[in-house]
N, C-alpha and C positions, 0 to 999 in steps of 0.2 A: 549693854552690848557696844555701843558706838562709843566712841571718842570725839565724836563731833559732838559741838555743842549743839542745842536744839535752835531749829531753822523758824523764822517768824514773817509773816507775810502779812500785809497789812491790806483789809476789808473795809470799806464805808459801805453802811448798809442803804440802798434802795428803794424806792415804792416797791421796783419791780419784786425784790427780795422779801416783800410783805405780804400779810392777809389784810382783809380791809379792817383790822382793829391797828395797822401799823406796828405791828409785831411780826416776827420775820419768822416765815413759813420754815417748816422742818425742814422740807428737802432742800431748801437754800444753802443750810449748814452742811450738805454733801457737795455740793458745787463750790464752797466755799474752801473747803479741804480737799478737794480733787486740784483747784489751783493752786494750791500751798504747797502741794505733792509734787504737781509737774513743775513749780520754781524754784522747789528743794531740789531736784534732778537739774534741772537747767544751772542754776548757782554752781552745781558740780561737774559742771561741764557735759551735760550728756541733753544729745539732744535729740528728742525723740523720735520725729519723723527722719533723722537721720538713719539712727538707730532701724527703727523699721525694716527704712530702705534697702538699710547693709544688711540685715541678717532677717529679715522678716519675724523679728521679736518684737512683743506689746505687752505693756504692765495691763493688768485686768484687775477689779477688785475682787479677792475672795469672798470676803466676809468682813464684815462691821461691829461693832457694839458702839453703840452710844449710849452717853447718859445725859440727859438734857435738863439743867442743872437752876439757869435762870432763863429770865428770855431775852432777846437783843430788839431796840424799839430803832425806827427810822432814824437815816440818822448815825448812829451811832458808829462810832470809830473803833473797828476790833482787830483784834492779830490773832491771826492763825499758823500753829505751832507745827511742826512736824518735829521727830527725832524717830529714830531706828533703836529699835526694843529687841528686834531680832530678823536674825539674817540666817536665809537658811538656803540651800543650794537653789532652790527655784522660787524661791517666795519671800518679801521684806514684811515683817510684821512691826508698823506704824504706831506711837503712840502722840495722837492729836491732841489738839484742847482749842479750843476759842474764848477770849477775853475779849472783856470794853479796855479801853484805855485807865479808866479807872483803875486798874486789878484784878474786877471783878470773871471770876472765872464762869461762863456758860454753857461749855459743853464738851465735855470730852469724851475719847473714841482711842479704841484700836481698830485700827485697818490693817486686814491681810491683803496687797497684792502679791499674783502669781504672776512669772513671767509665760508668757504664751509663744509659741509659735502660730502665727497666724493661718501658715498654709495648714498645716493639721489638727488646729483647734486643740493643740493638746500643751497641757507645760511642757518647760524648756528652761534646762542649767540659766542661771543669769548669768554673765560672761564674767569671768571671775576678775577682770580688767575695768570690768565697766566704771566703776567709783574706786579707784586705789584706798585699801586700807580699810574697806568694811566689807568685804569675801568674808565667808564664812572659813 
């Protein structure tokens, strides 16, 4: 879908990112790719609590899959991918992945967010302006 090339953000993993074997707890890999998400947007100029402000809109995640492939140990130096798989009038469907510096691939994901209106908890069009050149 996109013409952008895919966006890479770069992680060193933590104690805090650990269980006590120093292997990095599942849900870390969500918070790892939620910041990837918001630096992917931010690199494009779009800045969220602006965004908010003006229009009382917020990305939300839909839905996930993961597939969790190797594991990531302390320590370790990884990048976190985003690219856009699909764009649809209220919703960006994400295609992730997390590597070591090595190569080695660990875990990849599609993420659906929805864009929200806040005050009515309900979706809402993404501003067709918002990112020039990936509107649907």
């Amino acid at each position: 879908m996109s013409s952008i090339a895919p966006f890479a953000w770069p992680v060193r993993v933590y104690w805090e990112d650990t269980d006590a074997g120093g292997v990095v707890y599942h849900a870390s890999y969500l918070r790892f790719m939620e910041r990837a998400r918001s630096e992917w947007l931010r690199a494009r100029g779009v800045d969220q609590s602006a965004l908010r402000e003006a229009t009382g809109l917020a990305f939300m995640v839909r839905s996930m899959q993961l597939d969790f492939l190797r594991p990531a140990l302390l320590d370790d130096e990884l990048a976190v991918t985003v690219a856009v798989k699909e764009w649809r009038s209220a919703s960006i469907l994400f295609s992730q992945a997390i590597g070591r510096a090595d190569g080695a691939e660990l875990v990849r994901a599609q993420v659906r967010v929805a864009c929200v209106d806040l005050n009515r908890k309900r979706p809402a069009p993404i501003p067709a302006d918002l990112i020039p050149g990936l509107a649907p």
